[in-house]
N, C-alpha and C positions, 0 to 999 in steps of 0.2 A: 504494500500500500504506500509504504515511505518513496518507492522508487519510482513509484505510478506518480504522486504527486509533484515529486523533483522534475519528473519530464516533463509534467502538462505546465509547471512553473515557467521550465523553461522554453516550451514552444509556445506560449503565450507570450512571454518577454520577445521572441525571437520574430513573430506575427507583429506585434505591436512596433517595433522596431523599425520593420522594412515597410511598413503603414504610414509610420511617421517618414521617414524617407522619403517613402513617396509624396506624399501628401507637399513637403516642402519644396518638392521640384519644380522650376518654373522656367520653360524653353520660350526663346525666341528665335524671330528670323531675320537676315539681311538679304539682302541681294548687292554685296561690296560691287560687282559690275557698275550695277546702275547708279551705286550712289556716284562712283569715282568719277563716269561720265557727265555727271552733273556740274562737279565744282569748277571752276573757272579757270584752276590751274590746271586740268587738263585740256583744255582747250589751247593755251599757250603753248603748253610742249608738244600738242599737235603739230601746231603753226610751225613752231620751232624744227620740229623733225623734217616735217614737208620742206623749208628750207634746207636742209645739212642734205637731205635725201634730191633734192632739185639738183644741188652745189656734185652730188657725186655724179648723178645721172650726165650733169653736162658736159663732166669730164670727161668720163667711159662715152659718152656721143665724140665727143674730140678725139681722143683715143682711136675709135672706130673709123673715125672719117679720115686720119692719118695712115692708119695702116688698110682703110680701102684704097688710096692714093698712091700708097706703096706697092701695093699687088697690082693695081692697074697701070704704073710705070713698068713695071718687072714683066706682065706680059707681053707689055707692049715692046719691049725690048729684050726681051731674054734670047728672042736667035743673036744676037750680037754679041752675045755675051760668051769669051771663054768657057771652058767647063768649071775650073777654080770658082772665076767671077758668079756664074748662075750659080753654083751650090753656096757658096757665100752669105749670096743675097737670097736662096731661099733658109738658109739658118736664121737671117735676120729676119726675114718677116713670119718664122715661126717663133722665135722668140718673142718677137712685138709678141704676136696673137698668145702668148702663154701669159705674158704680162699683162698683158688686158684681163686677161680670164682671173690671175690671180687679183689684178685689182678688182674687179665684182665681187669677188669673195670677200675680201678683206673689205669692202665698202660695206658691204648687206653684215658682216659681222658687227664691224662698228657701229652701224646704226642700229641696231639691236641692242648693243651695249648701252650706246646713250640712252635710247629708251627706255632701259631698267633702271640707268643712273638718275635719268628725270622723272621715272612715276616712283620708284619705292618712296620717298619723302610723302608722297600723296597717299599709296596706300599704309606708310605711318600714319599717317594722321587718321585715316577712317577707322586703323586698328585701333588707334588712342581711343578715338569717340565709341566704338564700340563698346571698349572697355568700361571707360566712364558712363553712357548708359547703361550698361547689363548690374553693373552696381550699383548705381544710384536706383534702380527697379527693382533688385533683387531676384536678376535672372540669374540662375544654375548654370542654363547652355544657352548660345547664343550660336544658330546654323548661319554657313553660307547659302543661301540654293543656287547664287551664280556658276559653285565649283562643281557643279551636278554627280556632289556625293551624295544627297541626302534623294535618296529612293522616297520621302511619302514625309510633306508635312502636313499637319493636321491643321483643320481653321480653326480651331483652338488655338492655335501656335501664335504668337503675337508679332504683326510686322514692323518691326523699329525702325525702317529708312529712314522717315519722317523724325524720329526722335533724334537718330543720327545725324542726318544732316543740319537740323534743328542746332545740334552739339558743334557742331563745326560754324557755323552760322550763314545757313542758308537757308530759308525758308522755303518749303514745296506749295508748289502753286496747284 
């Protein structure tokens, strides 16, 4: 009987427990996508990139239209050309053409890089605000659904953008 009652003690404590648990849980939601595209600093480091990304493009065009210039001199004269001279000259206009390929590559990297350099400062900031309202609310979890891990939120689930961006100081219209 002593040991019957120690167990129902303790599966009741252990009931009660995860009742409570639960009971204080409190999820929310963001969608970090939509808030980020909102605030006004991303729009600048649009702007911004569309420049640096113009600035590469018209180079690799320059580039392109030099060594189209090259290959069409080279045709145009290559019977004239020793055998030394024509192999020469076609070394150099494969070299251009590798050079060109490497600088595409290296351009689309760097600008990739600036873009991480110019928005993490902005998704700080939405982290910060998220942070700050899930506390000051007294939420538990606070999901993304922009990152499309969360399989199934509930409309129980509360959408904080509004709160968030609110925190940052933007008002949703």
């Amino acid at each position: 009987m002593k040991k019957f009652s120690f167990t129902s003690v303790c599966l009741i404590l252990l009931v009660s427990f995860f009742a409570q648990g639960q009971t204080n849980l409190k999820i929310g939601h963001v969608n970090i996508q939509e808030i980020v595209k909102q605030l006004p600093e991303t729009d600048t480091i649009q702007m911004l990139l569309k420049k640096e990304a113009d600035d590469m493009e018209k180079m690799f065009n320059d580039m392109l239209k030099e060594h189209d210039s090259h290959v069409k001199k080279f045709e145009a004269e290559q019977n004239t050309y020793s055998e030394f001279v024509r192999k020469s000259r076609e070394n150099d206009l494969m070299e251009m053409a590798t050079k060109i390929q490497q600088y595409q590559q290296t351009a689309n990297q760097q600008l990739q890089k600036r873009n991480m350099e110019l928005i993490q400062p902005v998704y700080d900031k939405v982290n910060k605000a998220i942070e700050k309202v899930a506390l000051e609310n007294g939420f538990t979890y606070v999901l993304d659904l922009s990152s499309g891990g969360v399989a199934f939120h509930s409309p129980t689930s509360e959408d904080l953008n509004s709160l968030v961006l609110r925190e940052i100081g933007i008002e949703k219209h």
